[in-house]
Every structure is written in C-alpha cells, then in structure tokens.
C-alpha positions as CSV (number, residue, x, y, z in Angstrom):
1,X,8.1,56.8,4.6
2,X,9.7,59.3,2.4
3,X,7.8,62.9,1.9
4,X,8.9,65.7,-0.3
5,X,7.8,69.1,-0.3
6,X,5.2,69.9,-3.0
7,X,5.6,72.8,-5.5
8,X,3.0,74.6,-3.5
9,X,4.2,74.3,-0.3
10,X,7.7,74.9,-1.5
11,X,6.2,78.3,-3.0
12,X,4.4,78.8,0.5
13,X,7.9,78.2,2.4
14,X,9.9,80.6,0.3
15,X,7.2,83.5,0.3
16,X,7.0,83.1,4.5
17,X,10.8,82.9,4.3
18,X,11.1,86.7,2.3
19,X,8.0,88.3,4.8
20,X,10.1,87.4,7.7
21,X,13.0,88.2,6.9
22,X,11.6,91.6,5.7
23,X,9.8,91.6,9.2
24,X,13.4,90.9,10.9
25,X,15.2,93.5,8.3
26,X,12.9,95.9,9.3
27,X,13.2,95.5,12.7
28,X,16.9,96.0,12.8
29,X,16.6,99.1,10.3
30,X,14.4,100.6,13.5
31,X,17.3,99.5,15.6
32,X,20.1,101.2,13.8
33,X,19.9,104.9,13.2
34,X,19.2,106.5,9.5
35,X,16.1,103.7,8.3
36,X,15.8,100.8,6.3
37,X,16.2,99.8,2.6
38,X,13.3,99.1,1.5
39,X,10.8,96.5,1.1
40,X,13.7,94.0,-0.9
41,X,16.8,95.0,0.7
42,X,15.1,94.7,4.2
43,X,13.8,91.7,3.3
44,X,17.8,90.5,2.3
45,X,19.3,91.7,4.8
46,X,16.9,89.6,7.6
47,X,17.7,87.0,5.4
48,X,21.5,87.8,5.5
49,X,21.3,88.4,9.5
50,X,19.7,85.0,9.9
51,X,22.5,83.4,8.3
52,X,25.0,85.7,10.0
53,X,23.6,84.6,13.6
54,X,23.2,81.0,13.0
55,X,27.0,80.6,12.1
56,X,28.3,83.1,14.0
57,X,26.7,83.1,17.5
58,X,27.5,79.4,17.9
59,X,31.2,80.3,17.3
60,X,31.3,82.6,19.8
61,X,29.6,80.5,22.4
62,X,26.7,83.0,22.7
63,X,23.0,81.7,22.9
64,X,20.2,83.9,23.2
65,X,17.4,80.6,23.6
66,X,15.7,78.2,22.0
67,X,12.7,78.7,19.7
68,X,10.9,80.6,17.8
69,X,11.5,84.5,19.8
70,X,15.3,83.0,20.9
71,X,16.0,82.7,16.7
72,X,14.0,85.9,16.1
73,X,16.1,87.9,18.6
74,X,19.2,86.5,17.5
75,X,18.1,87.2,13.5
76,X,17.6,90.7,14.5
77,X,20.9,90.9,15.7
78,X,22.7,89.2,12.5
79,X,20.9,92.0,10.3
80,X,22.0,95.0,13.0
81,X,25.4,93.5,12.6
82,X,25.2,93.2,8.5
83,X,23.4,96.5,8.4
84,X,26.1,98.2,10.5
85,X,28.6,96.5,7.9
86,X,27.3,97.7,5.2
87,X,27.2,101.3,6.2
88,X,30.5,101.0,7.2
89,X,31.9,99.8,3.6
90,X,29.3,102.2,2.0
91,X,31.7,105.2,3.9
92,X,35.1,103.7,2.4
C-alpha cells in the first residue's frame, strides 16, 4: 500500500513545522542573554537548531533521550548553539 501526503496535510506539516520551530527559537532566545529575532528569525533559527542537533549530537556521541521532550531539549540546544554563532560572527 503506497500513501502520499495530500496538499493539505503537506500545508498542515509545514505550518506545525515553522510554529515549533518558532516555539524552540524562542525558547533558546530566553536562554541566551540580549532576546530573540523575532517571529521569522526565531522561527529559522529552531529550524536551524533542529538540524544542527540531529547531525551534530550523534557525532559527538551525546543523547539527551528519545521522543518527543528528548528532540525538543536537544532542538533547544542546536538554536542556543546557532544563536550563540551568530552573535559571535555578527561581532567580527
């Protein structure tokens, strides 16, 4: 049995996809000292830190747990780590 995704629920997947990753770009902007970005950059940024974590933790050997708060946490952590990188090239 082959399913696709619909044009609705593709829509639906992509809109849940930019709220949490604004959720999880805000979140680190609390974290890290001087604010977020803003509604779009936030929302980037959680994206960014989601992809940063999921390469980069299992590189390193490090695994904060399975599931749905065990991929939040380590999200959170990916957009600390790209927010602190982009402050950092932002001061060069």
């Amino acid at each position: 049995m082959h399913t696709t995704l619909g044009s609705d629920n593709l829509l639906i997947a992509f809109l849940i996809w930019i709220v949490v990753g604004a959720i999880i770009g805000w979140l680190a902007g609390l974290l890290v000292a001087g604010g977020g970005f803003g509604f779009v950059l936030d929302a980037l940024i959680g994206i960014l830190g989601s992809v940063v974590a999921g390469w980069l933790f299992p590189h390193l050997g490090i695994s904060i747990g399975g599931g749905l708060i065990g991929s939040i946490l380590a999200s959170v952590v990916g957009a600390v780590i790209v927010i602190v990188v982009i402050r950092v090239l932002r001061r060069l």
